[in-house]
C-alpha positions in Angstrom: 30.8 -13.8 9.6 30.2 -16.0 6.7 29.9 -15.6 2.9 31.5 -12.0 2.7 31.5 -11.9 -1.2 28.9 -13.3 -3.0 28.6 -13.4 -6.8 25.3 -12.0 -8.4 22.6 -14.4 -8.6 20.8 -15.2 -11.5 18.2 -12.9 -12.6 15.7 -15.8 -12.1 16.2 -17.0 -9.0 16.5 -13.3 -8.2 13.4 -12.5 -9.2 11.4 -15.5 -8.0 13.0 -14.6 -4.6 11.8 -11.2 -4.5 8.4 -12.2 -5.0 8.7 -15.0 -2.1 10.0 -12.1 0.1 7.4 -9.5 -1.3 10.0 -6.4 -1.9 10.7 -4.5 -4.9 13.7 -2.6 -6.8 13.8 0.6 -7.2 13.4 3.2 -4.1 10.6 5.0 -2.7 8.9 6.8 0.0 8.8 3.5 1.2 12.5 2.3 1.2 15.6 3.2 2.4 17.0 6.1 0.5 20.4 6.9 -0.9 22.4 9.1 1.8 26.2 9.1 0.6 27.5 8.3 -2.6 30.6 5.2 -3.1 32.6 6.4 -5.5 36.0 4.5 -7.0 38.4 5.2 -10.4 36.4 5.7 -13.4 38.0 3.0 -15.6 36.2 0.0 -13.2 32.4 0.6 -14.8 30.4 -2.0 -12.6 28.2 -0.3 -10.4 25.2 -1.4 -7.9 22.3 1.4 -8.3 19.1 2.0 -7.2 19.3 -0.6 -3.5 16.5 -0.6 -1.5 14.8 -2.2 1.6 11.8 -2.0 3.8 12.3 0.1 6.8 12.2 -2.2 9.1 14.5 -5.4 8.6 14.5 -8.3 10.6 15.1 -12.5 9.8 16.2 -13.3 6.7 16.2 -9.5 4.9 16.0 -9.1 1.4 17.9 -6.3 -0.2 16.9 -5.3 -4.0 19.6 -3.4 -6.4 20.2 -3.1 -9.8 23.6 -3.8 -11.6 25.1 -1.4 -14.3 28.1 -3.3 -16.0 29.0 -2.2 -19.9 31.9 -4.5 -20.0 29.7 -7.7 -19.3 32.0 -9.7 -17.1 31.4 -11.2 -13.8 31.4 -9.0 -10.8 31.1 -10.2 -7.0 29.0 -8.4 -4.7 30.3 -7.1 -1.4 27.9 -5.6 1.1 28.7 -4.2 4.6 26.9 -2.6 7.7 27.5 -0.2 10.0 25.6 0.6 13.3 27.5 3.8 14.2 26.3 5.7 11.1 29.4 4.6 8.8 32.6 5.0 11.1 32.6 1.3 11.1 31.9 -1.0 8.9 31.7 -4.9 9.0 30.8 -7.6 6.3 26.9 -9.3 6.4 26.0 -13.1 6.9 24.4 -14.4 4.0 21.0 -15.5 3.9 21.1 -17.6 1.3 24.0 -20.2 2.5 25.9 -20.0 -0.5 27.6 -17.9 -2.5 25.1 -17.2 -5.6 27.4 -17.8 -8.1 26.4 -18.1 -11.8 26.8 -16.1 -15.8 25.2 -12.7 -14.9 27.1 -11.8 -18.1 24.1 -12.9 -20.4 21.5 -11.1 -18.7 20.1 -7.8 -19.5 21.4 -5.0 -17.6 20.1 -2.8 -15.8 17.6 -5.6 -14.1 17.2 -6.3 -10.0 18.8 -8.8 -8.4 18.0 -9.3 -4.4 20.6 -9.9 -2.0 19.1 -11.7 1.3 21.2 -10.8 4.6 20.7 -13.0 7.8 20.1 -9.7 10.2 20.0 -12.3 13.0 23.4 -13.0 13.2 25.1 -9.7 12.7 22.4 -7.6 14.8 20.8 -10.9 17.3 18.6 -7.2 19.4 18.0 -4.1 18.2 20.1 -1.4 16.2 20.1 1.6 13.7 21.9 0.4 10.6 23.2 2.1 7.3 24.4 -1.0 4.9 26.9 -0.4 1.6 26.3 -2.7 -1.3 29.3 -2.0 -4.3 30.3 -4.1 -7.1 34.0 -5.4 -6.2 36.4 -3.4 -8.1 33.7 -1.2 -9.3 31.0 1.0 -7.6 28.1 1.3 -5.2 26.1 3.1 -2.8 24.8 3.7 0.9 21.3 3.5 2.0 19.3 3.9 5.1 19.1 4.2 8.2 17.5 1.3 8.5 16.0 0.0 12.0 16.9 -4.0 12.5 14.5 -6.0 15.1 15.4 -9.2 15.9 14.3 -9.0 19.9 12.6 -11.6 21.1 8.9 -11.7 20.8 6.8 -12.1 24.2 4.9 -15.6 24.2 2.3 -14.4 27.3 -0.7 -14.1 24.7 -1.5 -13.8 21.4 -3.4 -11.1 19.2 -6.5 -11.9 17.3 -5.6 -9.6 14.7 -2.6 -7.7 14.2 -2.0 -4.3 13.9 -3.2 -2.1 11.1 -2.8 1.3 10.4 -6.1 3.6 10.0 -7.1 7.3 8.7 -3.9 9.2 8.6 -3.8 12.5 8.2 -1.0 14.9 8.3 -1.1 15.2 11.8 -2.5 12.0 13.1 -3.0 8.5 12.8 -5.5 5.2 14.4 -2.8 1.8 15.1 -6.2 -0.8 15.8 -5.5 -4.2 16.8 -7.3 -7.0 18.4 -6.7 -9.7 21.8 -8.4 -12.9 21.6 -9.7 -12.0 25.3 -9.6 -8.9 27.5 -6.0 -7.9 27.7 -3.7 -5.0 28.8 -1.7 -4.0 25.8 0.4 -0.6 25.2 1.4 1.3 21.9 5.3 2.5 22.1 5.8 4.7 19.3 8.6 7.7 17.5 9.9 8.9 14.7 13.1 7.5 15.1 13.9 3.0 15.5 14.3 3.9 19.6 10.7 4.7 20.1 10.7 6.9 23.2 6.3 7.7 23.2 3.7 4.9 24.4 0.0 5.4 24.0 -2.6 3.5 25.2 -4.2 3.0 28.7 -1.9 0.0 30.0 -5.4 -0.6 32.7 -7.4 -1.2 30.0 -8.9 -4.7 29.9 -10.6 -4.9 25.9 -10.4 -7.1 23.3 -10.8 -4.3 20.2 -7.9 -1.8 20.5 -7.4 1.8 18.6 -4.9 4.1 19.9 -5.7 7.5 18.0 -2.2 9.6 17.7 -2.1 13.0 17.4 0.5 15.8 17.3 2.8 14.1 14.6 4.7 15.9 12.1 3.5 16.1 8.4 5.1 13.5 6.1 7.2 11.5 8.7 7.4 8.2 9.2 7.4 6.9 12.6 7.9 3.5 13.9 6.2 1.5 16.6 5.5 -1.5 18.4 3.0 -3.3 20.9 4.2 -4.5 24.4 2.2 -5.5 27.0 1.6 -3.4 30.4 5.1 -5.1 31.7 6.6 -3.6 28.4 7.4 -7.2 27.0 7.0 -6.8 23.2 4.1 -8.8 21.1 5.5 -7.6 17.6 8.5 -6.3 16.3 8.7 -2.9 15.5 7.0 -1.7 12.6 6.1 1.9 10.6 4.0 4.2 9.2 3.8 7.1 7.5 1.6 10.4 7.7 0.1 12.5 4.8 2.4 14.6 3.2 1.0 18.6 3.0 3.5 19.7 0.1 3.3 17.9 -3.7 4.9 15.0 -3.5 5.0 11.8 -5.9 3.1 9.0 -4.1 1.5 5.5 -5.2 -2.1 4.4 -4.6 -3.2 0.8 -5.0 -6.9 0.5 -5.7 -8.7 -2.6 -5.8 -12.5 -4.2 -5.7 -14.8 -6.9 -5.4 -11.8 -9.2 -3.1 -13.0 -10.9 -0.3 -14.4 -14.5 -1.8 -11.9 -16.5 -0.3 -10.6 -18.0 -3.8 -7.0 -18.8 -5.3 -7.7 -15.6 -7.0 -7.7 -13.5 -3.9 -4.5 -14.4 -2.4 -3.2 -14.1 -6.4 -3.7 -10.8 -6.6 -3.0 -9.6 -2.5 0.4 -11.2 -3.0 0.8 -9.0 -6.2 0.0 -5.8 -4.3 2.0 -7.0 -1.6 4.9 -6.5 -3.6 4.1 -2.9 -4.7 5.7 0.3 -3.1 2.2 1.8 -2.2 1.7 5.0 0.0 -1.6 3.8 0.8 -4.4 1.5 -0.6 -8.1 2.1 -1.7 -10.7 -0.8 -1.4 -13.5 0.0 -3.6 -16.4 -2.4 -1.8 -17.9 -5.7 -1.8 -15.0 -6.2 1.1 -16.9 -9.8 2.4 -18.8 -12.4 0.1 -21.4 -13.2 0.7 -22.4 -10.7 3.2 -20.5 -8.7 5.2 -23.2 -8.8 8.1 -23.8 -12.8 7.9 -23.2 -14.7 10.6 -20.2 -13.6 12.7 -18.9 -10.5 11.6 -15.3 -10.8 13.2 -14.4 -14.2 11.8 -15.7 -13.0 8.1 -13.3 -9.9 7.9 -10.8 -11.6 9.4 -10.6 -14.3 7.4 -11.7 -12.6 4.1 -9.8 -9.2 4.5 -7.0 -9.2 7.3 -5.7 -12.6 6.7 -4.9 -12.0 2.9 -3.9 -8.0 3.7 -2.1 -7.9 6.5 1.0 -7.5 5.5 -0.6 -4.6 3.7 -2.1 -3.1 6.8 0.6 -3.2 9.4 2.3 -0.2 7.6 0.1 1.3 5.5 -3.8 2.6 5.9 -6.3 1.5 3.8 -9.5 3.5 3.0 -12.3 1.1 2.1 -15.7 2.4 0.1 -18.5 0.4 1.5 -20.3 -2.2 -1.3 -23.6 -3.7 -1.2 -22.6 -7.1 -0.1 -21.1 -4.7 2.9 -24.4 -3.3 4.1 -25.8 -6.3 5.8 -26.8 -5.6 9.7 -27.0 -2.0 8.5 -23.1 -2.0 7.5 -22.1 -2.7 11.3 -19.0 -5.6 10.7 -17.9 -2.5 7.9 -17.8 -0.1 10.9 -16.3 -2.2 13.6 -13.6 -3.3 11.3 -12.7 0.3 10.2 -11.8 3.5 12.1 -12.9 6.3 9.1 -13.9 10.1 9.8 -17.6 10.1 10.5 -17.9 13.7 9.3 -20.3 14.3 12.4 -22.7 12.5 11.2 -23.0 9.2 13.9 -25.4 7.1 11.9 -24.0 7.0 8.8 -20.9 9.1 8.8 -18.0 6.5 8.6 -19.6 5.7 4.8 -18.7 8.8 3.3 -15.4 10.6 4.1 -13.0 12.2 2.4 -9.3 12.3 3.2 -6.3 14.5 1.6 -2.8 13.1 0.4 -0.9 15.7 -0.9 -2.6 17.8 -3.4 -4.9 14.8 -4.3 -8.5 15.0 -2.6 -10.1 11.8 -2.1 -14.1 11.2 -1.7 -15.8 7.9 -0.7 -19.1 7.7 -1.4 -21.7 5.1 -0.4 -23.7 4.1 -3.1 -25.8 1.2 -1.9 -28.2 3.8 -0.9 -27.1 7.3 0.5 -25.8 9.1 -2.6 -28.4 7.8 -4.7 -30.6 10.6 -2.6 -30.4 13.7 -4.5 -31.0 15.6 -1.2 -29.7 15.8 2.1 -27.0 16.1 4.4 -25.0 13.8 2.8 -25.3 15.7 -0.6 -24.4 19.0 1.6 -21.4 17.2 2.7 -20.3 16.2 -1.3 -21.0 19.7 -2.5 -18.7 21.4 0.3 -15.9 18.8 -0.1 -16.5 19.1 -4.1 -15.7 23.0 -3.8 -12.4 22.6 -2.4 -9.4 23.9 -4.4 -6.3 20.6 -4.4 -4.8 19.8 -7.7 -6.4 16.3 -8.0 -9.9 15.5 -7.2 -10.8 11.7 -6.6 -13.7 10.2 -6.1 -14.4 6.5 -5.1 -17.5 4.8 -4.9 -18.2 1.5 -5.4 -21.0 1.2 -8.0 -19.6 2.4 -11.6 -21.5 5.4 -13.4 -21.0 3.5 -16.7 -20.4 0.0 -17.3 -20.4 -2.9 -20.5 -20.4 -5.5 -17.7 -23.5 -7.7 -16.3 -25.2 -4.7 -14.3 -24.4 -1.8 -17.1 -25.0 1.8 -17.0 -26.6 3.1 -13.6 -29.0 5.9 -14.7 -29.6 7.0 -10.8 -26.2 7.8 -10.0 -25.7 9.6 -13.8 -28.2 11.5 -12.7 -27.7 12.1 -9.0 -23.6 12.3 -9.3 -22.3 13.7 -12.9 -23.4 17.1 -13.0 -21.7 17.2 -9.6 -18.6 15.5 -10.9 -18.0 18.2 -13.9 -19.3 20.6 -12.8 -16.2 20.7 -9.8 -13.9 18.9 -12.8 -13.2 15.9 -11.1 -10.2 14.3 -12.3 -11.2 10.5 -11.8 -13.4 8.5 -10.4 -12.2 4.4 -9.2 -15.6 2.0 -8.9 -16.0 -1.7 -8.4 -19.3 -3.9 -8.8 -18.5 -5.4 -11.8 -16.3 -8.2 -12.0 -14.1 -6.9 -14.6 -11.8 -3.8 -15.9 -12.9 -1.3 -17.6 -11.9 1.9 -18.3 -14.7 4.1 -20.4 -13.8 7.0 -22.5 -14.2 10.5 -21.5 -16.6 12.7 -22.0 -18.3 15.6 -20.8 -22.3 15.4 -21.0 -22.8 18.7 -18.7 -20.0 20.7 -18.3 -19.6 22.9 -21.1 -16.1 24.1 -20.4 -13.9 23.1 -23.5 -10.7 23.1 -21.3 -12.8 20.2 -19.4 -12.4 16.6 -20.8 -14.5 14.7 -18.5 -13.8 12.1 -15.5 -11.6 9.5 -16.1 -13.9 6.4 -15.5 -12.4 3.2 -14.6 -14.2 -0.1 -13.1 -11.9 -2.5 -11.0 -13.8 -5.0 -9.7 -11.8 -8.2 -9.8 -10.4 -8.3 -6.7 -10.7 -11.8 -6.4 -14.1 -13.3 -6.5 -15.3 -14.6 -9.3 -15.0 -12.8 -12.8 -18.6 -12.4 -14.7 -18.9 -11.6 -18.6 -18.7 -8.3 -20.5 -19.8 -7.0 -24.2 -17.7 -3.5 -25.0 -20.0 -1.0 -26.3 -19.2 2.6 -27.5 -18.0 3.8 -24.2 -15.4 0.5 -23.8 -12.0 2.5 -24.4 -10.6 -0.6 -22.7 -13.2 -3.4 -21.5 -11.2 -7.3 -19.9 -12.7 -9.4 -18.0 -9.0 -10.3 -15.8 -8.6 -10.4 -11.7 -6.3 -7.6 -11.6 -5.9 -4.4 -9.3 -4.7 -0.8 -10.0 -1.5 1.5 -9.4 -2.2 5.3 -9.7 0.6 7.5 -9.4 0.0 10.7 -8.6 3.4 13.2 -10.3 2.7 16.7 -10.5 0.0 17.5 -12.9 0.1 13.6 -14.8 -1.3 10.9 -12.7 -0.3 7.1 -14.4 -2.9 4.5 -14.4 -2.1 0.7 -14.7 -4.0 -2.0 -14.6 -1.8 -5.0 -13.0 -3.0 -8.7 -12.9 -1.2 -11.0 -10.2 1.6 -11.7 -12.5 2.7 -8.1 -12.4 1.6 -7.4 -16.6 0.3 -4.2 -17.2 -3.0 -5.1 -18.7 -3.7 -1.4 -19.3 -1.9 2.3 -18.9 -2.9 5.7 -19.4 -2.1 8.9 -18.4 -4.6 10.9 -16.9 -3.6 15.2 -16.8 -4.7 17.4 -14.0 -7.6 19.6 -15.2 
């Protein structure tokens, strides 16, 4: 073992780091959690809080912590891992090759700093871990388990398009993937870093894969990998989580309007990248020009998966169709995605709803269908409108109201908002315009004074390219910025920001139950 003290690195370098390695500070859902306290004399005041790391660790790992020191002096950094849940303990290999040292002394407090551990050194296979990060002479903390992959990959073929994670429910979950030909490939699966399920036929000879799971456990996260029908593995293990049925705090990332193939684009997926998300929301326009021009396939791939897919490997994304989707009668849309059809086999994976928590979800497909006042599609919104969760969300990707290039759409006022206050929806996420908005709230139907109205907010710049806008009376906030959004759902306050691919908050607001 090499470098078993390292000094804190600069907050800089730290920071810069953790946006190369796309991980956060702070813990989560997402990230290890705290199990077991290290405690030491109260007069030595450095302390390493708040550690965290993804799940699954393998290569060069980076570890994110914060750093509590009132005396403002220099402090080394041990950090230590343990496969047989903390009866022994041994020092990590540095990732970095060197020892980090520098003045931590003149930096805020209070800030994260990442540590980066070479896992292929100290665990070269497979193994449970729990690691220990502590200031020397001062304080820390033990997180995890944590499941460490470093098993060699099988070279017999390739995938097309790597695994994603689709429609979980509380209960369930679809792990798609692609083969660049007809191949035998096998799902191993469990809620625990030794697997111990498989799913899949091993006989099947496709190139478009979905495994549907079923049976799971509410709010668990299991892990999984593929291996081919000789059980030689083609990725390392991986995770995901299912919906939680109790209220729980959770993250949604939202964004619109993306798949352009610009700078832009892979500005703002390596933003969200970083963010501790339970799960994301596309709000349309998925493919320019046309998701149905030309081959289908290559478009997604290369204007969705390639940018996301470190995205979609662990968490699910729920897209609403756009109208530069709904070429060849939306068909690229419906290979690409596995979404609840609702019975309905023509047109049912374009409007679904799905339940996360005691939030309520509702994607709409505005190109055409809900701008039909009647049939079974407006069935289908009433009955999912009439359900009783805390939070009621409803995402479609042509805005109500708007002060950008296409403004106001009368049809869907008319067609939609009595709907929408009259069942006190709570907010309601659009694209279409290439810009943010977020339009003050009012209530034009409803005539319940406890009722203050949707929360409408446009987020439409994704990544293609951004258009003008001229605020008008309904412009609470109005910017014409690429940018994406972070909801977080807390009880009866959900927080709304509107991030651009620096990580600024462009906008915030707090948004209360009703």
């Amino acid at each position: 073992m090499t470098n078993s003290i390292l000094r804190f690195p600069t907050l800089c370098a730290a920071v810069a780091l953790a946006a190369l390695l796309g991980c956060d500070s702070g813990s989560s859902s997402g990230r290890g959690s705290t199990t077991a306290p290290v405690t030491s004399s109260p007069a030595q005041t450095a302390a390493v809080f708040s550690a965290s790391a993804d799940p699954v660790l393998s290569g060069s790992a980076a570890i994110s912590y914060g750093l509590s020191d009132p005396n403002s002096v220099d402090r080394d950094l041990l950090v230590r891992f343990s496969t047989d849940g903390g009866a022994t303990w041994s020092v990590t290999t540095d990732g970095v090759g060197g020892d980090g040292r520098d003045d931590l002394a003149t930096s805020p407090q209070g800030l994260p700093h990442v540590y980066v551990w070479d896992t292929t050194v100290d665990v070269p296979q497979v193994a449970t871990v729990l690691l220990d990060l502590r200031a020397v002479d001062g304080t820390g903390e033990v997180i995890g388990p944590f499941a460490v992959d470093n098993q060699p990959l099988s070279t017999a073929f390739a995938l097309s398009r790597r695994p994603y994670i689709q429609s979980p429910t509380a209960n369930s979950a679809v792990i798609a993937w692609n083969t660049f030909d007809d191949r035998e490939t096998v799902l191993e699966y469990g809620p625990t870093a030794a697997l111990g399920s498989t799913a899949g036929d091993p006989r099947a000879r496709v190139t478009a894969h979905a495994v549907a799971l079923s049976g799971l456990s509410a709010g668990t996260r299991y892990y999984y990998r593929l291996v081919t029908n000789q059980g030689a593995p083609l990725t390392r293990r991986l995770f995901f989580e299912t919906a939680p049925t109790t209220p729980t705090p959770f993250t949604v990332v939202a964004f619109g309007d993306s798949g352009a193939l610009t700078p832009e684009q892979g500005d703002v997926a390596r933003a969200m990248t970083r963010e501790d998300a339970d799960l994301y929301v596309h709000l349309g326009d998925i493919i320019y020009p046309y998701g149905g021009l030309g081959d289908g396939f290559k478009n997604y791939q290369e204007r969705f998966f390639d940018f996301y897919q470190d995205m979609l490997e662990t968490r699910a994304i729920w897209p609403a169709p756009g109208n530069h989707d709904a070429l060849a009668a939306f068909g690229p849309f419906k290979e690409a995605f596995y979404l609840p059809n609702n019975n309905d086999p023509v047109q049912g994976e374009l409007y679904y709803s799905f339940v996360w928590g005691d939030a309520k979800f509702i994607v709409l497909e505005t190109t055409l269908l809900h701008r039909i006042p009647v049939g079974k599609h407006m069935d289908w919104l009433k009955a999912e409108l009439a359900t009783h969760e805390r939070w009621k969300v409803v995402l479609s990707h042509h805005p109500l109201y708007s002060a950008g290039s296409h403004g106001d759409d009368l049809l869907l006022q008319a067609v939609l908002e009595p709907l929408l206050e009259d069942n006190r929806v709570d907010i309601v996420l659009s694209g279409h315009e290439h810009d943010y908005e977020r339009i003050v709230r009012q209530r034009r139907h409803s005539n319940d004074p406890t009722y203050a109205g949707p929360q409408y907010i446009v987020s439409g710049g994704g990544g293609t390219s951004l258009r003008g806008i001229t605020p008008n009376g309904r412009s609470a906030v109005a910017l014409s910025a690429h940018h994406y959004l972070r909801l977080r759902f807390d009880g009866a306050q959900c927080l709304i920001e509107a991030v651009d691919p620096s990580g600024a908050v462009l906008d915030r607001v707090v948004v209360d139950d009703q």
